[in-house]
C-alpha positions as CSV (number, residue, x, y, z in Angstrom):
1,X,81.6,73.5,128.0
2,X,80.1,77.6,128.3
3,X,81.7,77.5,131.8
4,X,85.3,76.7,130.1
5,X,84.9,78.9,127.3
6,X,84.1,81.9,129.6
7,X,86.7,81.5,131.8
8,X,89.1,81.6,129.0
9,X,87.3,84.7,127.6
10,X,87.4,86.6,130.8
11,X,91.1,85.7,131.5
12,X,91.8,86.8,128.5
13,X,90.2,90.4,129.0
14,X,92.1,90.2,132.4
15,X,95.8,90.1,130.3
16,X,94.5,92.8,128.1
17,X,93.7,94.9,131.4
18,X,96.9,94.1,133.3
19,X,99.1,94.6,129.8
20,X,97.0,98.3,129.4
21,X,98.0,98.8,132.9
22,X,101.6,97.8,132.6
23,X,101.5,100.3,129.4
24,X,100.4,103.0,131.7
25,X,102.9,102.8,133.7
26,X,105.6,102.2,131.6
27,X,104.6,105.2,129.4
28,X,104.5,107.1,133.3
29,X,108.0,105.9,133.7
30,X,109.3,106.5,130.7
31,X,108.2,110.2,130.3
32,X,109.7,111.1,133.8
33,X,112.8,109.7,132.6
34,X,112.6,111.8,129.5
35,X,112.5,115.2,131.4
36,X,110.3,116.8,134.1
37,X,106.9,116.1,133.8
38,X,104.3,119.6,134.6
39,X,102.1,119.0,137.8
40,X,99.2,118.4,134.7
41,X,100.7,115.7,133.2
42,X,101.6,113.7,136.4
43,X,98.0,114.1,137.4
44,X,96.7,112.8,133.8
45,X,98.8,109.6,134.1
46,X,98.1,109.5,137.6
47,X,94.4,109.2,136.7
48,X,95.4,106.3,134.0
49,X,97.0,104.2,136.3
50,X,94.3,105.1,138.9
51,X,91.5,104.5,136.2
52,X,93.5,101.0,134.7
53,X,93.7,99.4,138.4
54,X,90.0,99.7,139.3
55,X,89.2,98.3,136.1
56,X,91.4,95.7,136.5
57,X,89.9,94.9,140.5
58,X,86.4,95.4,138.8
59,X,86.7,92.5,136.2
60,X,88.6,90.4,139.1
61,X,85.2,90.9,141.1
62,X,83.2,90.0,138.2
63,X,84.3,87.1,136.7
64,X,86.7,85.7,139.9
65,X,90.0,84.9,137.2
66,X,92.7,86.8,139.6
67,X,95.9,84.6,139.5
């Protein structure tokens, strides 16, 4: 039963992780849209993609719930 229940938790934190990286890039997407984005803000939401990714590979080689 802890096995089950932890498994749930962890894919659980993985949708959390994938939606705060679909955010990222929405937000990315959407402001480029909006108008041109300065060479400081492109590197900033670079960095949250960059950041959101590798915490999204790290939980995937912690707790093994990829899909």
């Amino acid at each position: 039963m802890h096995g089950f229940s932890s498994s749930v938790l962890s894919c659980r934190e993985r949708e959390r992780l994938e939606e705060e990286l679909s955010e990222v890039r929405t937000r990315s997407r959407n402001l480029s849209r909006l108008r041109q984005l300065t060479q400081r803000e492109r590197m900033a939401l670079d960095e949250r993609e960059q950041t959101a990714q590798a915490r999204l590979r790290d939980h995937d080689a912690e707790h093994g719930c990829q899909r």
